[in-house]
Biopython code that builds the backbone (N, CA, C, O; Angstrom):
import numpy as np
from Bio.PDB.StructureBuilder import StructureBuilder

atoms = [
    (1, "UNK", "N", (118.292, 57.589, 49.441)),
    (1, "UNK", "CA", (118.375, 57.387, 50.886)),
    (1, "UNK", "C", (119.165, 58.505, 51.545)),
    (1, "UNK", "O", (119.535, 58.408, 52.715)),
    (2, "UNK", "N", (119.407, 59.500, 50.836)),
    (2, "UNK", "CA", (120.217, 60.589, 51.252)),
    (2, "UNK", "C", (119.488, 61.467, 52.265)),
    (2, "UNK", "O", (118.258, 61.444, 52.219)),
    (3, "UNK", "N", (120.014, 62.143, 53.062)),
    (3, "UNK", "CA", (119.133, 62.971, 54.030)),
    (3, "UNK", "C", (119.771, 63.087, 55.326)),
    (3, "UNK", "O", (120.992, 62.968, 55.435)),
    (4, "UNK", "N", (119.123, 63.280, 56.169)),
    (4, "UNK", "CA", (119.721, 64.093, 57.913)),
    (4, "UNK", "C", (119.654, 62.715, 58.596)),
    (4, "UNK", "O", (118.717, 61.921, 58.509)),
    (5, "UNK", "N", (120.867, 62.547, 59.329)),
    (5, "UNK", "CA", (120.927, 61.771, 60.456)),
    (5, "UNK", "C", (121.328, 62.277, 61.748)),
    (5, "UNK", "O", (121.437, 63.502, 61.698)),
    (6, "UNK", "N", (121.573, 61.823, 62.821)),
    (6, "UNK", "CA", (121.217, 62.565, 64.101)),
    (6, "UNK", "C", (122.294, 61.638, 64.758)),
    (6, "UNK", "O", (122.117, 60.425, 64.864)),
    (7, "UNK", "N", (123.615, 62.392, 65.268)),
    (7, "UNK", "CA", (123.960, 61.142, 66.266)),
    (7, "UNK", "C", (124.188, 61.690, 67.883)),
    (7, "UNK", "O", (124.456, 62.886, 68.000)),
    (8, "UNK", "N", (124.121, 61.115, 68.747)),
    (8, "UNK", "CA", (123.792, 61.237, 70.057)),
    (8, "UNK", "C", (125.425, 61.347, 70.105)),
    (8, "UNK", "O", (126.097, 60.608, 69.387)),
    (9, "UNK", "N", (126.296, 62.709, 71.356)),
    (9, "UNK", "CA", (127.660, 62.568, 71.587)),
    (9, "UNK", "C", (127.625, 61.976, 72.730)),
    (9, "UNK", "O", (126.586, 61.496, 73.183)),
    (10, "UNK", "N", (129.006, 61.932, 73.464)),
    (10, "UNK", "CA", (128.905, 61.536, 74.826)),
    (10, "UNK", "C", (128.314, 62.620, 75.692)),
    (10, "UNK", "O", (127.570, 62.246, 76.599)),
    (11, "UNK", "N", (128.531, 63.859, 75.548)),
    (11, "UNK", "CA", (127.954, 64.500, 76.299)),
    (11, "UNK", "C", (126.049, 64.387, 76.371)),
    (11, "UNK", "O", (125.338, 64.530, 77.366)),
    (12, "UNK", "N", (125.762, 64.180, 75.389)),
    (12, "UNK", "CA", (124.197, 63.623, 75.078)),
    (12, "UNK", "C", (123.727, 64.684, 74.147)),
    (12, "UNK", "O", (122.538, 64.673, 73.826)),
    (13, "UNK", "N", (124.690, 65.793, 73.577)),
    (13, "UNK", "CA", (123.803, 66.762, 72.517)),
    (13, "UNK", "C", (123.861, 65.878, 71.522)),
    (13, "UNK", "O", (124.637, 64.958, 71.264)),
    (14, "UNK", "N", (122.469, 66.509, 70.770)),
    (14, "UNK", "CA", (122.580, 65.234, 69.548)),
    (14, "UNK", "C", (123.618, 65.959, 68.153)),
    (14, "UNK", "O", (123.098, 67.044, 67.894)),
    (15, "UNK", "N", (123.966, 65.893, 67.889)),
    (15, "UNK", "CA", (125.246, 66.682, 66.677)),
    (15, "UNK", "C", (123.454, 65.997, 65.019)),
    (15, "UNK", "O", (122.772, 64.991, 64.823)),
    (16, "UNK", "N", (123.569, 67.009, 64.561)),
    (16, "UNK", "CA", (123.091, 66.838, 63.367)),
    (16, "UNK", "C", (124.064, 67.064, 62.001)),
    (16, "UNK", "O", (124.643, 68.107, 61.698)),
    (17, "UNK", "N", (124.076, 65.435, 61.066)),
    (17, "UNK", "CA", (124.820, 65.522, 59.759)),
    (17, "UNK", "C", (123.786, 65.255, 58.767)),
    (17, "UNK", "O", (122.975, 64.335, 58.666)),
    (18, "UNK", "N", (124.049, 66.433, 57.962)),
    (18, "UNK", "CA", (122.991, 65.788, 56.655)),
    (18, "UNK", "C", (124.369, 65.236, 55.636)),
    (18, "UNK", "O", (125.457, 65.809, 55.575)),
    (19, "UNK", "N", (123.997, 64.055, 54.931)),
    (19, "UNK", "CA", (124.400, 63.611, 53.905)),
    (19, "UNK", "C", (124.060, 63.372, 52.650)),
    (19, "UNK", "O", (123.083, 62.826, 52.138)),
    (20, "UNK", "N", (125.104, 63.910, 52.199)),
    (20, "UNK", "CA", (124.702, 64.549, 50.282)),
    (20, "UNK", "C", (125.735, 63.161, 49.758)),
    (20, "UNK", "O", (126.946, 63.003, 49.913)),
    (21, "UNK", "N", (124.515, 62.108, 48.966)),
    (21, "UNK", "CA", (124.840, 61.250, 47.920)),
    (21, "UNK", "C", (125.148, 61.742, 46.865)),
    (21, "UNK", "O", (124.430, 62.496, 46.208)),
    (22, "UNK", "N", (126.563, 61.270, 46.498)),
    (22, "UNK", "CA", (127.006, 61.803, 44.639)),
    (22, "UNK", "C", (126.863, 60.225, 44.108)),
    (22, "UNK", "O", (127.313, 59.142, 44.481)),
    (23, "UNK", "N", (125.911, 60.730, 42.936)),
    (23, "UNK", "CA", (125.970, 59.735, 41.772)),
    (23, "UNK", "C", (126.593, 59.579, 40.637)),
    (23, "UNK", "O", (127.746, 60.004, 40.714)),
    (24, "UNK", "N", (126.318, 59.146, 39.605)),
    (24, "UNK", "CA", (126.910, 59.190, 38.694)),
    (24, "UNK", "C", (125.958, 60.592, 37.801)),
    (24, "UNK", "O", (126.330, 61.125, 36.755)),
    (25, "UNK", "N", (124.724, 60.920, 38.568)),
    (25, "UNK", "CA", (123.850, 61.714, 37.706)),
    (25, "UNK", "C", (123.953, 63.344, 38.429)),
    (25, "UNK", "O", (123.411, 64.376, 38.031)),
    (26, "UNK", "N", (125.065, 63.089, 39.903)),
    (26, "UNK", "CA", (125.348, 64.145, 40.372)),
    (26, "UNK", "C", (124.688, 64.693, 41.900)),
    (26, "UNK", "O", (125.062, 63.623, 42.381)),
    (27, "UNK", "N", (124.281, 65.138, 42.650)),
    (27, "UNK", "CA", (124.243, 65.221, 43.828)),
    (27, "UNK", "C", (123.216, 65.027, 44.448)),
    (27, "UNK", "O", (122.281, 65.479, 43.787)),
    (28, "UNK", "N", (122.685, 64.337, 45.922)),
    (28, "UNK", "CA", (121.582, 63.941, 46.188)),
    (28, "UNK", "C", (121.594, 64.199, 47.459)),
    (28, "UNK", "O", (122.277, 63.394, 48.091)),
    (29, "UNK", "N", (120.892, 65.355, 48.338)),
    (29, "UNK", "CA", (119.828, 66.252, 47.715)),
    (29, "UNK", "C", (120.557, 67.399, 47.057)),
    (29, "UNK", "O", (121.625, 67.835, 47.488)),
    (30, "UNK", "N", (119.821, 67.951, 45.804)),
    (30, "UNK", "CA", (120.429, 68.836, 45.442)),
    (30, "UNK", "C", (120.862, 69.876, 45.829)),
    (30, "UNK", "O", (121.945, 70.260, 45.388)),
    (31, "UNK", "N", (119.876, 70.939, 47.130)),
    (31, "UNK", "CA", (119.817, 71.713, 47.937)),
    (31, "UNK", "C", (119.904, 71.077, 49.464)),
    (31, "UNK", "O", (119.036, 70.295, 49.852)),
    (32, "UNK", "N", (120.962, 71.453, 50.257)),
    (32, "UNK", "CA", (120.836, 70.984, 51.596)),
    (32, "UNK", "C", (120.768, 71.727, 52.589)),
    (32, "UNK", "O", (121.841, 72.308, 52.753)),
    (33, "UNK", "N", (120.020, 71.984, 53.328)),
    (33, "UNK", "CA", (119.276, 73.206, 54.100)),
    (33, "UNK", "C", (120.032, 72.971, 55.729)),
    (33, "UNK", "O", (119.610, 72.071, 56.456)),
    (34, "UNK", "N", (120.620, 73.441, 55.960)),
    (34, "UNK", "CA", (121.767, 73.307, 57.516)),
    (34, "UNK", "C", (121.364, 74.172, 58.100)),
    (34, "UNK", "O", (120.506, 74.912, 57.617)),
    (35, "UNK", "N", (121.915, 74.358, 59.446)),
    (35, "UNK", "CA", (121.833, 75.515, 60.653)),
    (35, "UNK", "C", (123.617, 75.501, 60.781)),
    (35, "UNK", "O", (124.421, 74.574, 60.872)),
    (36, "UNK", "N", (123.796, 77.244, 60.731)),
    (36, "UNK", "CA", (125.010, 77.134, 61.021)),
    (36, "UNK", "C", (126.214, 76.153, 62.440)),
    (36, "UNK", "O", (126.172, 75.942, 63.652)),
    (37, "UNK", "N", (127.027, 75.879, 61.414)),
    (37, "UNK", "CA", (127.875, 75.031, 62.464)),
    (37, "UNK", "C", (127.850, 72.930, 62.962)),
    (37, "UNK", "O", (128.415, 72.081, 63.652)),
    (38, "UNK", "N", (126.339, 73.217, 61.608)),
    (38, "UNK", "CA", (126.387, 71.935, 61.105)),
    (38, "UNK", "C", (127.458, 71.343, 60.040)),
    (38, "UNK", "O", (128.224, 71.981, 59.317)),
    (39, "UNK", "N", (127.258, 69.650, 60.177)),
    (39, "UNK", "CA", (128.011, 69.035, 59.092)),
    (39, "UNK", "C", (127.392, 68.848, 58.069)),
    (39, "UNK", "O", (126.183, 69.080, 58.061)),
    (40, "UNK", "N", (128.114, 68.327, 56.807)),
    (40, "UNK", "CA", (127.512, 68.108, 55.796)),
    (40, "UNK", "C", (128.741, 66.524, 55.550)),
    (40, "UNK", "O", (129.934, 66.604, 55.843)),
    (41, "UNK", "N", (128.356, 65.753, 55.210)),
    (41, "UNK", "CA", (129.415, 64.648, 54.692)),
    (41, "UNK", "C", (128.285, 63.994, 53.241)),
    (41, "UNK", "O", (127.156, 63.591, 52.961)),
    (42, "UNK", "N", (129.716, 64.306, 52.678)),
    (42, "UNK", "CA", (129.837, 63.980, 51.032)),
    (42, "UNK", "C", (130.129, 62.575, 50.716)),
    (42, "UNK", "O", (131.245, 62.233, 51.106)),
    (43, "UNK", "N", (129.283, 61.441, 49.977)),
    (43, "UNK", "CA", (129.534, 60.093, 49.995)),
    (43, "UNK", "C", (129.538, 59.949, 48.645)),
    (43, "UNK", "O", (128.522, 60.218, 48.004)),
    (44, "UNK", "N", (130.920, 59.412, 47.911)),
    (44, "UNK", "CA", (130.236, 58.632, 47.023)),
    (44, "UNK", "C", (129.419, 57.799, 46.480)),
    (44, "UNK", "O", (129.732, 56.748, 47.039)),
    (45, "UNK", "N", (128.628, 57.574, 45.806)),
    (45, "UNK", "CA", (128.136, 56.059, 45.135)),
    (45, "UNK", "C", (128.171, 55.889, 44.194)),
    (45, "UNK", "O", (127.278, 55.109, 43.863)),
    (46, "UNK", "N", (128.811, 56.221, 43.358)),
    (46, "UNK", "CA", (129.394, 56.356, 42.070)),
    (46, "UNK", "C", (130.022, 55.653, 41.990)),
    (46, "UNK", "O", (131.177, 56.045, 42.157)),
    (47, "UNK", "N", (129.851, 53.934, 41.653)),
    (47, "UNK", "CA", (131.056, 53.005, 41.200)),
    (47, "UNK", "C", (131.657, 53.057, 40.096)),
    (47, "UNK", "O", (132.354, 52.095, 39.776)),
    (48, "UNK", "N", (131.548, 54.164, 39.250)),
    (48, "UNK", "CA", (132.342, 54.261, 37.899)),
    (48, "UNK", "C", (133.556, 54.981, 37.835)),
    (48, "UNK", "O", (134.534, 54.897, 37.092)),
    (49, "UNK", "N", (133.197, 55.874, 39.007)),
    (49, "UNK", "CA", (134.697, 56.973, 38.928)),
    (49, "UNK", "C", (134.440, 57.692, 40.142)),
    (49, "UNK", "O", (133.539, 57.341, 40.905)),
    (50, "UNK", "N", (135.200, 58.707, 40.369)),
    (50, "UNK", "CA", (135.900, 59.623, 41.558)),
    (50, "UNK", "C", (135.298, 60.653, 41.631)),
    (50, "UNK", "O", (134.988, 61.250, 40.600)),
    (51, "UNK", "N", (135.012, 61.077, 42.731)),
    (51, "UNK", "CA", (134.069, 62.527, 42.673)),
    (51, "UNK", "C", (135.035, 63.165, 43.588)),
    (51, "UNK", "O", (135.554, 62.499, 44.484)),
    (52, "UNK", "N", (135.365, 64.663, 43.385)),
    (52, "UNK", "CA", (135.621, 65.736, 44.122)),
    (52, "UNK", "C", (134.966, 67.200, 45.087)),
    (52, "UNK", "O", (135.420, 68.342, 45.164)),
    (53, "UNK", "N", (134.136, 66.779, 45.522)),
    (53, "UNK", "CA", (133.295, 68.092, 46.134)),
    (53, "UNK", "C", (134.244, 69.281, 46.621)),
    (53, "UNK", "O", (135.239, 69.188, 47.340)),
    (54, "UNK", "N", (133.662, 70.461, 46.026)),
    (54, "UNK", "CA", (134.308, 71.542, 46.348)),
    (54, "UNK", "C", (133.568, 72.743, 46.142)),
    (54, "UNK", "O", (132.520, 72.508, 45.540)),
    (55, "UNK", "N", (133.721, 73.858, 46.403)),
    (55, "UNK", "CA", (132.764, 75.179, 46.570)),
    (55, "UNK", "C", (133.301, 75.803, 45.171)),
    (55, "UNK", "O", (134.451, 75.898, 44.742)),
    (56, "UNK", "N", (132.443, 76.074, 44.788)),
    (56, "UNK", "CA", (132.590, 76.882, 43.367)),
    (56, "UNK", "C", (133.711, 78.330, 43.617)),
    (56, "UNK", "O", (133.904, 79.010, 44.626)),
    (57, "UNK", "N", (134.180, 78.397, 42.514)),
    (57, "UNK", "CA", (134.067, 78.527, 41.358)),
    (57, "UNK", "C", (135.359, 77.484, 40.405)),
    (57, "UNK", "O", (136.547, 77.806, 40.394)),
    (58, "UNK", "N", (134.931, 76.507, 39.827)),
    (58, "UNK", "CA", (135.772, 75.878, 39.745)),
    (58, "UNK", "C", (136.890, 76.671, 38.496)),
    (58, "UNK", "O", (136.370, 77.535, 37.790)),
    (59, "UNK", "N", (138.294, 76.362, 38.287)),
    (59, "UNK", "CA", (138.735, 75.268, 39.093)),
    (59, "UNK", "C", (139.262, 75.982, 40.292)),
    (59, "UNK", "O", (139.952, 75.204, 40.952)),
    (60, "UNK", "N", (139.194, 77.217, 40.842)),
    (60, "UNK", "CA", (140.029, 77.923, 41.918)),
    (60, "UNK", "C", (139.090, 77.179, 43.457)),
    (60, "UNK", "O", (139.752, 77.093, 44.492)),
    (61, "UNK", "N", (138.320, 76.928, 43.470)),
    (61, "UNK", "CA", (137.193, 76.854, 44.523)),
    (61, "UNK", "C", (137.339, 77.808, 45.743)),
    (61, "UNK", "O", (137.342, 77.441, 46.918)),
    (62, "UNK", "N", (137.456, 79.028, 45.314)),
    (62, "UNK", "CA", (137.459, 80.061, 46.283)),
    (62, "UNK", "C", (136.199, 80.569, 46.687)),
    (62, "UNK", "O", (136.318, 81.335, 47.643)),
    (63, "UNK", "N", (134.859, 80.388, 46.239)),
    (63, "UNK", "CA", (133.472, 81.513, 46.685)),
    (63, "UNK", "C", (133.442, 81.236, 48.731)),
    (63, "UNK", "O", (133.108, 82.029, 49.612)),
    (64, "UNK", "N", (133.915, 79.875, 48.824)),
    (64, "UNK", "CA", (133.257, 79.834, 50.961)),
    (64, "UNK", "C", (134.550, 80.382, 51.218)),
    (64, "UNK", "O", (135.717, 80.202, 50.870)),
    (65, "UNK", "N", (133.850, 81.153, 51.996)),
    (65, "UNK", "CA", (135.238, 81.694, 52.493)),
    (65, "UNK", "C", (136.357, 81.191, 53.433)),
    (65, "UNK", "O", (136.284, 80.328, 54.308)),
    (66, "UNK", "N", (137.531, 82.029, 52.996)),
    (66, "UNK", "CA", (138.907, 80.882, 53.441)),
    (66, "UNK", "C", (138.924, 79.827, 52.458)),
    (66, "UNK", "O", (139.986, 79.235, 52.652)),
    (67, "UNK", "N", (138.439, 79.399, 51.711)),
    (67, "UNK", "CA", (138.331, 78.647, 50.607)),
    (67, "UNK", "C", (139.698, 78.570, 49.739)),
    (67, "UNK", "O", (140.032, 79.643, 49.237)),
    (68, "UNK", "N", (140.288, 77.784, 49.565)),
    (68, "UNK", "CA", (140.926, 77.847, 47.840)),
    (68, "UNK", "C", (141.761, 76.554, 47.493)),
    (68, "UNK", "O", (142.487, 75.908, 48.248)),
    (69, "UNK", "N", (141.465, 76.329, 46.099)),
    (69, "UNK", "CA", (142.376, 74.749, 46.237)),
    (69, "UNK", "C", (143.905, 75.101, 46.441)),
    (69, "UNK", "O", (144.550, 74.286, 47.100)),
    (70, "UNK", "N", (144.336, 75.834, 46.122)),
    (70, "UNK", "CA", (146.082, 76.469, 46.552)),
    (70, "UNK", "C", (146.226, 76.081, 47.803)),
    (70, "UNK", "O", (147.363, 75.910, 48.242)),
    (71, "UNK", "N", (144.922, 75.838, 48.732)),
    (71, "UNK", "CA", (145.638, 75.386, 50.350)),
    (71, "UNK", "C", (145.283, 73.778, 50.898)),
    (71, "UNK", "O", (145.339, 73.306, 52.033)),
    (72, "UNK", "N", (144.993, 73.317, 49.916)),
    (72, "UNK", "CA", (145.140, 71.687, 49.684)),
    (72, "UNK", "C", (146.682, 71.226, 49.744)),
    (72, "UNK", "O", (147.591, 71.680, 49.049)),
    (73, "UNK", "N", (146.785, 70.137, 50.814)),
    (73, "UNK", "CA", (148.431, 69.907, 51.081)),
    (73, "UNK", "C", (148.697, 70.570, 52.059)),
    (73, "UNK", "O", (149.611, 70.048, 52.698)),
    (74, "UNK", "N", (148.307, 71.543, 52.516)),
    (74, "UNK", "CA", (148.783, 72.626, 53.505)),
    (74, "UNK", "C", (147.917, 72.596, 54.938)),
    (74, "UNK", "O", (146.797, 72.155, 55.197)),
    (75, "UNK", "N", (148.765, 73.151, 55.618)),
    (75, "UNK", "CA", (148.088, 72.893, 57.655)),
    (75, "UNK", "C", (146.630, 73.878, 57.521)),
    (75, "UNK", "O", (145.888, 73.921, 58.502)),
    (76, "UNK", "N", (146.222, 74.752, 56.106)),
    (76, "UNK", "CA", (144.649, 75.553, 56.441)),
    (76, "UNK", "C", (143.895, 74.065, 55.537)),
    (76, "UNK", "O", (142.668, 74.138, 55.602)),
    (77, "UNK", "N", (144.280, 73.071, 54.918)),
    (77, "UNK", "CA", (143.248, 72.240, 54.318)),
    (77, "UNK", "C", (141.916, 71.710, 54.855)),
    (77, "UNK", "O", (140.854, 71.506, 54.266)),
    (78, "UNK", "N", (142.362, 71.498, 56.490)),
    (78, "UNK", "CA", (141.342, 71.223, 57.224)),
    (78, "UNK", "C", (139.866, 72.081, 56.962)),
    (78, "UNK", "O", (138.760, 71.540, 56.952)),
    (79, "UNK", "N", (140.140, 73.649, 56.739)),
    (79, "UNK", "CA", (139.118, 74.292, 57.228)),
    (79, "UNK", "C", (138.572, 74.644, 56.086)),
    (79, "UNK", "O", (137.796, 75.596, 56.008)),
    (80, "UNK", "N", (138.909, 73.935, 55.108)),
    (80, "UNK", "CA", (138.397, 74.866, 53.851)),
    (80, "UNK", "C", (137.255, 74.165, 52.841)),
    (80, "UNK", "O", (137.535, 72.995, 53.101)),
    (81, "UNK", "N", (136.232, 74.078, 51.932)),
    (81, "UNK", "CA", (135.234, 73.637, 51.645)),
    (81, "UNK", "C", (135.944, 72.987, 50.395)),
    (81, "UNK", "O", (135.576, 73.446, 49.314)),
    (82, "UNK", "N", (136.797, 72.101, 50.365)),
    (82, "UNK", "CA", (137.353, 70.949, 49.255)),
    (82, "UNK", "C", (137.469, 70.197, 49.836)),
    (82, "UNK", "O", (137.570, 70.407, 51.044)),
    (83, "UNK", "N", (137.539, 68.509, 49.183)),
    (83, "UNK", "CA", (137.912, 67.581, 49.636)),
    (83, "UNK", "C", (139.158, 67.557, 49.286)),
    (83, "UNK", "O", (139.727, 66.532, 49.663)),
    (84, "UNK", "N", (139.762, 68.242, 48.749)),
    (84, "UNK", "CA", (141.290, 67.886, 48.194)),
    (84, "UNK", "C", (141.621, 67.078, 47.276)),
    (84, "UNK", "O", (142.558, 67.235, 46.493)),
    (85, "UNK", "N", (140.889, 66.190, 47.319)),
    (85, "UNK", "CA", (141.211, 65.059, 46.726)),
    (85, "UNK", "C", (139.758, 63.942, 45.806)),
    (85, "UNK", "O", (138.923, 63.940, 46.710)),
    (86, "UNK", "N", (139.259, 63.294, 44.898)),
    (86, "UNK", "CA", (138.491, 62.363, 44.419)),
    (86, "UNK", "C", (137.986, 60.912, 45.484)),
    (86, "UNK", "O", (138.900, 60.158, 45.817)),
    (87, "UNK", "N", (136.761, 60.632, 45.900)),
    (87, "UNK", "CA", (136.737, 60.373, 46.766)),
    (87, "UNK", "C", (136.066, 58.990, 46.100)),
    (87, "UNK", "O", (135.064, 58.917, 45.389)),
    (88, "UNK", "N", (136.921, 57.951, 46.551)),
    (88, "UNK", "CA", (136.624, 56.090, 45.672)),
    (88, "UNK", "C", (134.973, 56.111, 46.258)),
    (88, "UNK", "O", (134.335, 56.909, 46.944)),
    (89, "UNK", "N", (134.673, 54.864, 45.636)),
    (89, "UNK", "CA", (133.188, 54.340, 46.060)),
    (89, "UNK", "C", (133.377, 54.385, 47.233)),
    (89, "UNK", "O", (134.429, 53.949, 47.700)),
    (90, "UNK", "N", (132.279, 54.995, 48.118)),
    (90, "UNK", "CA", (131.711, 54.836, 49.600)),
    (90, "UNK", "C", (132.635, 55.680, 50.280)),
    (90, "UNK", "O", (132.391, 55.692, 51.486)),
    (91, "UNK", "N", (133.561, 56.359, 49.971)),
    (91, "UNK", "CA", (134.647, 56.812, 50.626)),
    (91, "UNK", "C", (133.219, 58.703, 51.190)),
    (91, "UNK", "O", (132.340, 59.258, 50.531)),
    (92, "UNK", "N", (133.661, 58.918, 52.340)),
    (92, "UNK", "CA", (133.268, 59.977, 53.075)),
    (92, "UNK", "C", (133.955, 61.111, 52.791)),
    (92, "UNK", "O", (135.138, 60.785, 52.696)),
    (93, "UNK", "N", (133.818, 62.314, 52.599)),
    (93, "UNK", "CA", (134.156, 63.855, 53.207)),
    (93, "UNK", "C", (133.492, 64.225, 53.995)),
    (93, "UNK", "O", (132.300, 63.955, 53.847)),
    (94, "UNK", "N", (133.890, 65.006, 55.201)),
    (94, "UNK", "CA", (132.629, 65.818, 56.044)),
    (94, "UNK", "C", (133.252, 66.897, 56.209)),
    (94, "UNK", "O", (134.470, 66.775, 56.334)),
    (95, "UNK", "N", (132.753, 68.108, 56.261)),
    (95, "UNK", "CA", (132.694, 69.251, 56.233)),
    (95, "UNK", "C", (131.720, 70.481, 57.277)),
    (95, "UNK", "O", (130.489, 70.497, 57.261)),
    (96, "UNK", "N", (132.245, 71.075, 57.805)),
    (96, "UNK", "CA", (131.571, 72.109, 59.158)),
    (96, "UNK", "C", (131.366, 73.285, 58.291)),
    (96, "UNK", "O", (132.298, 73.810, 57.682)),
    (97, "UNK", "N", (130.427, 73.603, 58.249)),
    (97, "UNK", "CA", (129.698, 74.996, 57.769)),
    (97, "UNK", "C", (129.431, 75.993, 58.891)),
    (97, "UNK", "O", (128.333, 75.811, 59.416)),
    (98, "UNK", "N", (130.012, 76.812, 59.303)),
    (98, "UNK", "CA", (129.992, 77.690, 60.133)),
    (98, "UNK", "C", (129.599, 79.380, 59.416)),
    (98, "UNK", "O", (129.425, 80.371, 60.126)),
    (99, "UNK", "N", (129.533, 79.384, 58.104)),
    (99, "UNK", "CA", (129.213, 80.521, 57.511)),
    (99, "UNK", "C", (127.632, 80.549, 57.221)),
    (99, "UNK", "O", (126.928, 79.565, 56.994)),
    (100, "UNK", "N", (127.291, 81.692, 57.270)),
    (100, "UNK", "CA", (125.521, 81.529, 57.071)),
    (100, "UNK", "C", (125.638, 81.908, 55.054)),
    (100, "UNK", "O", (126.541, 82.592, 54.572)),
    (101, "UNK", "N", (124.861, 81.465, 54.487)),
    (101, "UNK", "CA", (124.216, 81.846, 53.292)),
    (101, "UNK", "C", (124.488, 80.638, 52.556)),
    (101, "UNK", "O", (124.926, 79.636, 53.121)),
    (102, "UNK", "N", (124.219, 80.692, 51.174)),
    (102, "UNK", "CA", (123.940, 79.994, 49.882)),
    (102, "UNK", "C", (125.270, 79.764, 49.430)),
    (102, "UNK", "O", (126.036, 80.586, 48.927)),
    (103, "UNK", "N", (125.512, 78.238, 49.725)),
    (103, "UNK", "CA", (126.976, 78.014, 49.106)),
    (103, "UNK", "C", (126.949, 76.564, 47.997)),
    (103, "UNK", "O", (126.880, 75.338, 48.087)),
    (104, "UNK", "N", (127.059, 77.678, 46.899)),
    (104, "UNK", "CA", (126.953, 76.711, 45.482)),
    (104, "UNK", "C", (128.288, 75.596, 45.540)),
    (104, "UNK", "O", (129.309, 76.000, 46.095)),
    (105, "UNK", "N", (128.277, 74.595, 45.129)),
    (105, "UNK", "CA", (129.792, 73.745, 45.225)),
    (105, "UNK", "C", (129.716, 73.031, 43.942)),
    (105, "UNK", "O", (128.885, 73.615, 43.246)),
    (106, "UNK", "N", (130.187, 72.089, 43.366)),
    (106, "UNK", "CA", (130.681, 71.384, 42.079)),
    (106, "UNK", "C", (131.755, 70.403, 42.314)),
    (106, "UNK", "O", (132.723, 70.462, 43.072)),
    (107, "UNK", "N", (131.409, 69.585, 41.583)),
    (107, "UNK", "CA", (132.720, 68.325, 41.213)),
    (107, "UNK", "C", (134.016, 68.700, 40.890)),
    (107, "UNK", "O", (134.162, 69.172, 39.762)),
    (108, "UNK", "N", (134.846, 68.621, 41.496)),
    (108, "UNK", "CA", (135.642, 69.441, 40.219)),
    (108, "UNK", "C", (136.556, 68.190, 39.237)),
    (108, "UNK", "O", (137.500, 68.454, 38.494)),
    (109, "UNK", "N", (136.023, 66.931, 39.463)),
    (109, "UNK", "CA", (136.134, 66.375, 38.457)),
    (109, "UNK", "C", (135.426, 66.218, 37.347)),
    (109, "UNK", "O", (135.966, 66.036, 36.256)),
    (110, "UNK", "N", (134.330, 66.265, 37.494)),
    (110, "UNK", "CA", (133.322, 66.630, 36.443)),
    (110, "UNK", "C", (132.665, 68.133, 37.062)),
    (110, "UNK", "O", (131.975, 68.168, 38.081)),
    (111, "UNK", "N", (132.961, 69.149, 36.376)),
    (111, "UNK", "CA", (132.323, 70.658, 37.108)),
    (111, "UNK", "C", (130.637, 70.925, 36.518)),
    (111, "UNK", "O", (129.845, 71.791, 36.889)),
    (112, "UNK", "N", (130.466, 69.931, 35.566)),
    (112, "UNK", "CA", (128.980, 70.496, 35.432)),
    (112, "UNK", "C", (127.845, 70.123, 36.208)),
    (112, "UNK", "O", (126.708, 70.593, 36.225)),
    (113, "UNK", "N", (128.738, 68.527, 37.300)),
    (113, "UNK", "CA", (127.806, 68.423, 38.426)),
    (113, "UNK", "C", (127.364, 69.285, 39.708)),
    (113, "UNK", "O", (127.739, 68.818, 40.784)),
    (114, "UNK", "N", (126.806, 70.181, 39.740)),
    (114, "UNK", "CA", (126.918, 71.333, 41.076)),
    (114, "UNK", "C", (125.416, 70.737, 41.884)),
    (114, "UNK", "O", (124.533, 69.964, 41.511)),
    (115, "UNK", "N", (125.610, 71.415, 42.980)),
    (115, "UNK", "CA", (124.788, 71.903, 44.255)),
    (115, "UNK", "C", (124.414, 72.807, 44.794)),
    (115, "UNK", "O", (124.550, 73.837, 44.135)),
    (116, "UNK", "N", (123.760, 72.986, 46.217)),
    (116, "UNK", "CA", (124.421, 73.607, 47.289)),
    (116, "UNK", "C", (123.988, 73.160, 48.385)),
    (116, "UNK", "O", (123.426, 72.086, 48.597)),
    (117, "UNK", "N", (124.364, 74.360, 49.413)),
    (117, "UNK", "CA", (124.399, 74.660, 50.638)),
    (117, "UNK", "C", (124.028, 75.203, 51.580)),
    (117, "UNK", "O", (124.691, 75.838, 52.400)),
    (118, "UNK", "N", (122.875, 74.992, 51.548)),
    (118, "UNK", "CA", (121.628, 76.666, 52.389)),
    (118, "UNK", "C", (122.761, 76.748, 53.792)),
    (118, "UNK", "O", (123.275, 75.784, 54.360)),
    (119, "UNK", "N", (122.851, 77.490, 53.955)),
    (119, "UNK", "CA", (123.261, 77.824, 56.012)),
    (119, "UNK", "C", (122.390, 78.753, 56.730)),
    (119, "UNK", "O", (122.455, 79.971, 56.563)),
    (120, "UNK", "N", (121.604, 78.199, 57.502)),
    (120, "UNK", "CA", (121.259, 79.366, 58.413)),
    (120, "UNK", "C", (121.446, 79.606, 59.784)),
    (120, "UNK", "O", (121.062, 80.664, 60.284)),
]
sb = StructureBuilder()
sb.init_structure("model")
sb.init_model(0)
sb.init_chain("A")
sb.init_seg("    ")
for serial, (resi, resn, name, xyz) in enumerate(atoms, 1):
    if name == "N":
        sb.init_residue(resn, " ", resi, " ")
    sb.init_atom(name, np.array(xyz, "f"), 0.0, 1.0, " ", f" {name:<3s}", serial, name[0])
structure = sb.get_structure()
């Protein structure tokens, strides 16, 4: 059931989020195709354990730029492509992609689950 939803703001632009399901078998859709300056929100459904989304290369997650887990805890965490943290069943990340190109990401609790991130 993973895929693009559309929500109407107050101003009336419609804001577009695609949402990437993590399973237990790893990310759903595997490739997610954005326009820059879109969201992306990361959901668990994984009732067995904790997922971490983050931009490769694990474990540093530096490739998006401004990227790195070193600024987890810190006032740049906001802007950077980690969740920081393992995210319980149903629990959300969302994330603004403002960079254009191919951004590979991974679990970094389990790193052999990866993705990505088309931007255009």
């Amino acid at each position: 059931s993973s895929g693009v939803s559309a929500t109407t703001t107050t101003s009336g632009a419609v804001m577009t989020k695609t949402v990437v399901e993590i399973t237990s078998t790893g990310f759903s859709p595997l490739t997610a195709r954005i326009k820059a300056g879109e969201k992306v929100s990361f959901v668990n459904k994984d009732s067995s354990r904790t997922h971490w989304p983050a931009s490769v290369v694990h474990p540093s997650h530096t490739v998006y730029p401004g990227s790195g887990i070193t600024k987890c805890g810190t006032a740049d965490a906001g802007g950077i492509f980690d969740a920081c943290k393992g995210l319980a069943l149903n629990e959300e990340w969302t994330f603004t992609f403002s960079e254009k190109g191919s951004w590979n990401y991974h679990d970094h609790l389990n790193p052999s689950l990866t993705g990505a991130v088309v931007v255009e």
